[in-house]
C-alpha positions in Angstrom: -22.8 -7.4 4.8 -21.0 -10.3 7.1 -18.9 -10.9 3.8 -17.6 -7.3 3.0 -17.2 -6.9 7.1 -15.1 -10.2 7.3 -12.8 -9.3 4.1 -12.9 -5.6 5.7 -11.1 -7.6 8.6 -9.0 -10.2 7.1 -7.1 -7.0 4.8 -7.1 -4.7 7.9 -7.3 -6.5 11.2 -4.2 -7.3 13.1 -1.8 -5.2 12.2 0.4 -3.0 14.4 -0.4 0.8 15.4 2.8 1.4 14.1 2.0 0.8 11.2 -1.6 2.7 11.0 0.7 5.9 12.1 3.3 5.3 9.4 -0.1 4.7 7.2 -1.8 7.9 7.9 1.5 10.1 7.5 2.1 8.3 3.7 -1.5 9.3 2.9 -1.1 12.9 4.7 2.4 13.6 2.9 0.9 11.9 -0.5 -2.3 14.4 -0.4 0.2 16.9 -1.0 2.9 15.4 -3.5 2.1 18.3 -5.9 5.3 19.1 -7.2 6.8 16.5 -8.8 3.7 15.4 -11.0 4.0 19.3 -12.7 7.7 19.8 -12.3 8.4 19.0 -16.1 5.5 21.5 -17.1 5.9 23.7 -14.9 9.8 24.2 -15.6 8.8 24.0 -19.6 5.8 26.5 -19.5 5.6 28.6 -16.4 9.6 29.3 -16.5 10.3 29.3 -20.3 13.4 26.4 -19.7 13.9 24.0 -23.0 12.6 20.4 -22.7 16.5 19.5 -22.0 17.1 21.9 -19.3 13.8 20.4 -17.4 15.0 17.1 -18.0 18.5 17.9 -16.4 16.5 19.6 -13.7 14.6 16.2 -13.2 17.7 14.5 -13.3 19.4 16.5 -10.5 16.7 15.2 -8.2 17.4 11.9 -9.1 21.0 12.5 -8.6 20.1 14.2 -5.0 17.8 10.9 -4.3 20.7 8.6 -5.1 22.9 10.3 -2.5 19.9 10.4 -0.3 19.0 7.0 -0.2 22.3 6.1 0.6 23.2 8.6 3.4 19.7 7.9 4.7 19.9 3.8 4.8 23.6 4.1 6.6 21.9 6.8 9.1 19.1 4.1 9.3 21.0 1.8 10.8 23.3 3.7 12.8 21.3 6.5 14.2 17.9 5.0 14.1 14.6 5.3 12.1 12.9 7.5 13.8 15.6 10.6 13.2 16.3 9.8 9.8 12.6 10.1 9.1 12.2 13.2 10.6 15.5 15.1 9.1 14.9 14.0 6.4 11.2 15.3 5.9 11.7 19.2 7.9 14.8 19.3 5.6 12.5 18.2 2.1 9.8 20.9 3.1 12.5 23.3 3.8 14.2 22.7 0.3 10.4 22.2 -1.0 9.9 25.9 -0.8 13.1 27.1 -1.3 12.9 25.2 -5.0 9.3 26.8 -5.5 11.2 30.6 -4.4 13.7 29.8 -6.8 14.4 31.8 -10.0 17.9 31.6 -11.8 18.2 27.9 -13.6 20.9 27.1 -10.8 18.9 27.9 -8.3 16.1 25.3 -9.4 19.0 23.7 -10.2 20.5 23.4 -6.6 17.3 23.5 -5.0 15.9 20.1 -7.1 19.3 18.5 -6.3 19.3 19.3 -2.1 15.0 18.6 -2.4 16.1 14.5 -4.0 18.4 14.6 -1.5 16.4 15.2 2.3 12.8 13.2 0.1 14.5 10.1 -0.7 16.8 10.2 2.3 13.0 8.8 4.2 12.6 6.3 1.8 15.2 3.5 4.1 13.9 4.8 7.3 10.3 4.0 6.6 11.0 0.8 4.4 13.3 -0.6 7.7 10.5 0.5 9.7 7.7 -1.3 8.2 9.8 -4.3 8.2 10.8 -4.1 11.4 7.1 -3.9 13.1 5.0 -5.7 10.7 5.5 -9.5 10.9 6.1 -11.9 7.7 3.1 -13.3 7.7 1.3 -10.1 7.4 3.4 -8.0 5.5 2.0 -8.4 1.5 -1.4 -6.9 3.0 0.6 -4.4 4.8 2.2 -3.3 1.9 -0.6 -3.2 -0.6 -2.6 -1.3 2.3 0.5 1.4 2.3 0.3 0.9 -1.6 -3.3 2.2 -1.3 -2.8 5.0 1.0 0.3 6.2 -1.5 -2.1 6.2 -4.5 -4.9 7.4 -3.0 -3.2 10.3 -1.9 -1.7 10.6 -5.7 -4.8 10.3 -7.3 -6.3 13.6 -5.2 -3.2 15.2 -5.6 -2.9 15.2 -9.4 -6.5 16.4 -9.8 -6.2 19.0 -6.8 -2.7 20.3 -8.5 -3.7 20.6 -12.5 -6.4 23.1 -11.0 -3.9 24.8 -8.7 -1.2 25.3 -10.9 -3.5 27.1 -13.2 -4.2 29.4 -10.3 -0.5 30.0 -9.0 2.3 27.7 -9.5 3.5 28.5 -6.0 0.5 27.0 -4.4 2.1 23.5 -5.4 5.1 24.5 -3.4 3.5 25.6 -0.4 1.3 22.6 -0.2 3.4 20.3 -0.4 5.4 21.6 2.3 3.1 21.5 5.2 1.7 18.3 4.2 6.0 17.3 4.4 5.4 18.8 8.1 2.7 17.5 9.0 4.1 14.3 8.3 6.9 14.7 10.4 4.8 15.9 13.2 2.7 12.4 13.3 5.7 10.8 13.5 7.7 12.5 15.9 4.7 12.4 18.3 2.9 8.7 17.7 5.9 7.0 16.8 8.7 5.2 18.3 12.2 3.9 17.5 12.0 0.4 16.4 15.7 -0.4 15.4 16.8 -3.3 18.0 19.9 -2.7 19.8 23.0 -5.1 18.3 23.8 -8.4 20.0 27.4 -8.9 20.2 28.6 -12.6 19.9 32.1 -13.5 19.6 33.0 -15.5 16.5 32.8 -18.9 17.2 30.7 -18.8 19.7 27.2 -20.4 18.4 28.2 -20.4 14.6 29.1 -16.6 14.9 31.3 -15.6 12.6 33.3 -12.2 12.7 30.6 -10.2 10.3 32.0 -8.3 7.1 31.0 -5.0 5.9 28.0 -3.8 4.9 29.4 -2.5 1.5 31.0 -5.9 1.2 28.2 -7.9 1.9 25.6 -5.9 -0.3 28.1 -5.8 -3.5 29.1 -9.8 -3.0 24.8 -10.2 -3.0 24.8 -10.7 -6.4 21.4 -12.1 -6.4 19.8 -9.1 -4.8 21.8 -7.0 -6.9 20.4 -8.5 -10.0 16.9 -7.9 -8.4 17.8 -3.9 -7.9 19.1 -3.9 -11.6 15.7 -5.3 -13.0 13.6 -2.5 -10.8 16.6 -0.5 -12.5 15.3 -0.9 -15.7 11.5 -1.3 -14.6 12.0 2.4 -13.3 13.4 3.8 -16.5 10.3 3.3 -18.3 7.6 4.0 -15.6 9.1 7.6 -14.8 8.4 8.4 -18.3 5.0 9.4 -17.0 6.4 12.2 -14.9 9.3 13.1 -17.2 8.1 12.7 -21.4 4.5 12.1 -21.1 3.5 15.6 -19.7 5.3 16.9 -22.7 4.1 14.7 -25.3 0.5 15.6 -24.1 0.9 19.5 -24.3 2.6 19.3 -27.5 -0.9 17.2 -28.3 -2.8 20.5 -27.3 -3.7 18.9 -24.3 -3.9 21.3 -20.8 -2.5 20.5 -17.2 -5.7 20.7 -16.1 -6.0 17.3 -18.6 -2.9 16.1 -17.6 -3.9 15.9 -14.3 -7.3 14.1 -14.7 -5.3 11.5 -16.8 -2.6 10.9 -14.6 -5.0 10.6 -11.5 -6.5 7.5 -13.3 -3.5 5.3 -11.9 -4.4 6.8 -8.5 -7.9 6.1 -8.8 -7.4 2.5 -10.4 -5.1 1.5 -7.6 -7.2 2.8 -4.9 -10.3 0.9 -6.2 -8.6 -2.6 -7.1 -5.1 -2.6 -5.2 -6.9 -4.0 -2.2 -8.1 -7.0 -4.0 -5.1 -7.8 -5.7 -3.2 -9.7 -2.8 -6.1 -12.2 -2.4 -5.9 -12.3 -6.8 -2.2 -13.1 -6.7 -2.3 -15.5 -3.2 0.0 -18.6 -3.1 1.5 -17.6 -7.2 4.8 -17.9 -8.4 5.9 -14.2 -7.6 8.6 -14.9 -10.7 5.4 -15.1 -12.9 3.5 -12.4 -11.6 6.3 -10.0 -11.9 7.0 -11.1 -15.6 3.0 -10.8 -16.4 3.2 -7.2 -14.5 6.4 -5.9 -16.9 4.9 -6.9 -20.3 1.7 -5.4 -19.3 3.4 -2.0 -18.1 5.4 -2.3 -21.4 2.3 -2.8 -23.4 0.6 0.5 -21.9 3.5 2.4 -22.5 4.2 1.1 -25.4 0.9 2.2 -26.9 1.3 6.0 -25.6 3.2 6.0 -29.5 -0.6 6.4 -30.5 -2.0 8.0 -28.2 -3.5 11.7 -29.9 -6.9 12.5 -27.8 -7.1 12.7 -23.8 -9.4 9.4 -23.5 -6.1 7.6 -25.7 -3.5 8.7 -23.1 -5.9 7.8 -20.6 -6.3 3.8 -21.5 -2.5 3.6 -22.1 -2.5 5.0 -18.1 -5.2 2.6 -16.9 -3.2 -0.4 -19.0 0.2 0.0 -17.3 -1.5 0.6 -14.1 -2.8 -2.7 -13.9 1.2 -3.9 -14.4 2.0 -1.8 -11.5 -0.6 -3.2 -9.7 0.9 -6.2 -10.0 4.4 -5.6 -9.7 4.0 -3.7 -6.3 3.2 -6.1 -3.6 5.4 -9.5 -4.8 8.3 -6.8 -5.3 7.9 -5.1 -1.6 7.6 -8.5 0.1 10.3 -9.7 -1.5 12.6 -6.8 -0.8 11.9 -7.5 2.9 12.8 -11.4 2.2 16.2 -10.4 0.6 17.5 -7.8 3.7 19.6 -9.1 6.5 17.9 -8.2 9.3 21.2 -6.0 10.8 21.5 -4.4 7.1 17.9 -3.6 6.5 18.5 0.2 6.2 21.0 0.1 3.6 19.5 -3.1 1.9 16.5 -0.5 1.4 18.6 2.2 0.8 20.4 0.0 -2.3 17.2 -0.7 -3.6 16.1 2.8 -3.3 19.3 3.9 -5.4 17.8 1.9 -8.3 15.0 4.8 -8.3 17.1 7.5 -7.6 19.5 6.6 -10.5 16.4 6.1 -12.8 15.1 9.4 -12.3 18.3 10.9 -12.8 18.2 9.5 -16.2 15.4 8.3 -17.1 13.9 12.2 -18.2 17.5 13.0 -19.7 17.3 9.5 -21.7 14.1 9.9 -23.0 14.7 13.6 -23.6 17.4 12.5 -26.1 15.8 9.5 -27.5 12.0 11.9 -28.1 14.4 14.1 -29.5 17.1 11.9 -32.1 14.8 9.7 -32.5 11.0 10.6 -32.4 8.4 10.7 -29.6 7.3 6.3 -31.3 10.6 5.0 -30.9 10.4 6.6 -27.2 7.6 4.9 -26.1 8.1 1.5 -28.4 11.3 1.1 -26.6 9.5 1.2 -23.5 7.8 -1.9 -25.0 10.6 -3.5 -25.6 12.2 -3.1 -22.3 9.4 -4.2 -20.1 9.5 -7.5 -22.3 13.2 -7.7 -21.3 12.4 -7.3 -18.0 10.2 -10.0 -18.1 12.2 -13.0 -19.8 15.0 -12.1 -17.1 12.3 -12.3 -14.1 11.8 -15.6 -14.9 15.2 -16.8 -15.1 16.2 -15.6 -12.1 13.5 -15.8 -9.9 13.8 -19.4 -8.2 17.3 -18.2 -7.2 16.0 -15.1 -5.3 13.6 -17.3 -3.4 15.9 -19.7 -2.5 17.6 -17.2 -1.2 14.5 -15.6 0.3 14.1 -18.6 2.4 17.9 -19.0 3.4 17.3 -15.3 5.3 13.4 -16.0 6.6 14.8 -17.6 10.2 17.2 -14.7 10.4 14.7 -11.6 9.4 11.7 -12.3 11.8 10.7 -9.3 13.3 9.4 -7.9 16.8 5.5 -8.7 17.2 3.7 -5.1 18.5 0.0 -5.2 20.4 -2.2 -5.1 17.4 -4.8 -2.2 17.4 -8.2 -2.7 18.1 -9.7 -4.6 15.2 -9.6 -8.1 15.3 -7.1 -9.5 13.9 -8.0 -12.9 11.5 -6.7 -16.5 12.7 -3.0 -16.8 10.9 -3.8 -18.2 7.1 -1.1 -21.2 5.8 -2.6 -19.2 2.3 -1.0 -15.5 3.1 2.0 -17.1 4.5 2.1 -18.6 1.2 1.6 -15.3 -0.7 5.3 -14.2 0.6 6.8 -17.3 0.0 5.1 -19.2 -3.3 6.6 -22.3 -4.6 8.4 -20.6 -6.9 9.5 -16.9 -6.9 8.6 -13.4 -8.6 8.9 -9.5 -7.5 7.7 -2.2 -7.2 7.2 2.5 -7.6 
């Protein structure tokens, strides 16, 4: 009992009550993330479109997301975190019902474009935010705990959905909607602003120089922009599982009930193991654990080529979990590493772009390529990818942590009062975990 208690503390204690609010609204807003995980089904079954009229639905959303993420890391840093994060969540349960009202194709159409759009406009507000409150030293348990709330959330959500679309497909809609709200509410009452107010310093004065544009700065960053083109990639083939593998299991015979319970296994695998995994991957070259992460999420989707029966689609989810695992915490700390501390909202939003422009093409892409070239060569291709991925991790990774430790004395972070468990003495071995001898690298 001491033992559980003590690593009950060490993963928990310390951290700042901002961060246990922006904790509890992930898993609140996550409880409800109904519609994406049936959007492909339901746009295929319920509403009659063609498997290439879904995917340019799905692809609008990404193309929303991209223009949200980067609207929503400039407001970030201009306007503050707080009122990004809560336009940008009334406005995605606004659009969230709209899209589930919706009948003509350019009405979903619209509505999926505007929904990407006010979702992913959040996703640079909260990132900044978490940065901003949580300090280094703490921040890979901080992240795998928000990891955990995000899948624990997903994995109740997929299960609660596959039985609620088969009651009324509206119900996802409406769910997710007031969990969107209620979100929004938790932040607007227990949270503060935490963007500090600029210092100005004339050039010269103490090494200042005059600064140069954010655009210029972020496109001359070619080391970080290599990093957002690998998650690039990395994205293409883990969307799949939203976009082609719902499809490829119903045209298996298989139900969304079924889809559902398979899907919810990288919910539940995450939720049972993602807590252990910082302490597994402590004070290890983050280069090697993001290359072991991308063959092994290329491996499980790789073998989805072969997958026929429920309990086959189910090992190939469980097998690229474990990648994801993986590839989570090294990739969020390192993303925090990598932002200048006066760009952190669009640093966050750039890397968010890398999703947004995968989901806009990763369902068209593997649309086409299941269609030209057969539902193996989709998911073999995934293989080959992640191996890709891989080989270039470890290339490049001792250059992004040289870099990572040329930003840590300009990215520390305000300390808040911790809550009320006890936080552990500071460990040289978790300081470690952000910063290993030699580098590595997220959904």
């Amino acid at each position: 009992m001491r033992t559980v208690r003590g690593w009950f503390r060490e993963t928990t204690g310390g951290l700042p009550a901002t961060f246990w609010y922006l904790w509890a609204g992930t898993l609140i807003n996550r409880l409800g993330s109904f519609v994406l995980i049936f959007l492909a089904i339901y746009l295929t079954q319920e509403r009659g479109f063609s498997e290439l009229q879904a995917g340019l639905v799905l692809g609008l959303w990404g193309v929303g997301g991209a223009v949200g993420t980067t609207v929503g890391g400039m407001l970030t840093d201009r306007w503050g975190r707080k009122p990004t994060l809560l336009t940008a969540h009334v406005g995605a349960a606004s659009m969230m019902l709209a899209l589930g009202f919706a009948r003509p194709l350019w009405a979903v159409a619209a509505g999926a474009l505007l929904l990407g759009l006010f979702a992913e406009a959040a996703r640079p507000a909260f990132g900044a935010m978490m940065i901003d409150v949580v300090p280094e030293r703490d921040r890979l348990r901080a992240f795998s705990l928000n990891y955990w709330a995000i899948n624990l959330g997903f994995a109740s959500a997929a299960v609660l959905a596959g039985f609620a679309a088969e009651v009324d497909y509206l119900l996802l809609f409406v769910i997710d909607a007031v969990t969107t709200l209620t979100t929004a509410l938790v932040i607007f009452v227990k949270v503060r602003e935490t963007r500090q107010p600029k210092v100005s310093v004339p050039a010269g004065v103490g090494g200042a120089t005059v600064p140069r544009s954010a655009l210029r700065t972020i496109l001359s960053d070619r080391i970080y922009l290599g990093f957002v083109a690998l998650n690039l990639l990395s994205a293409l083939v883990f969307l799949q599982h939203i976009s082609m593998l719902p499809i490829a299991m119903g045209e298996d015979g298989l139900s969304t009930s079924t889809y559902g319970s398979v899907i919810a296994l990288n919910g539940v695998l995450i939720v049972v193991g993602q807590l252990f995994v910082p302490r597994l991957i402590r004070g290890r070259s983050r280069s090697h654990v993001l290359a072991l992460a991308s063959v092994v999420m290329g491996v499980g989707f790789g073998l989805t080529a072969f997958a026929e029966a429920a309990w086959f689609y189910g090992l190939t989810v469980l097998i690229w979990t474990l990648g994801e695992m993986l590839n989570s915490p090294s990739n969020s700390t390192l993303i925090a590493e990598l932002s200048p501390a006066e760009l952190r909202g669009r640093y966050q939003g750039v890397f968010s772009l890398s999703w947004q422009v995968a989901g806009a093409v990763a369902p068209v892409l593997g649309g086409l390529v299941r269609q030209e070239a057969g539902n193996v060569t989709l998911w073999l291709g995934c293989a080959v990818i992640g191996a890709v991925i891989a080989a270039v991790h470890l290339l490049s990774g001792p250059a992004r942590e040289r870099r990572a430790v040329a930003l840590r004395p300009l990215t520390v972070p305000p300390v808040e009062p911790a809550t009320a468990l006890v936080p552990p003495a500071p460990q040289a071995a978790e300081a470690a975990a952000t910063a290993p001898a030699e580098p590595s690298t997220t959904r």
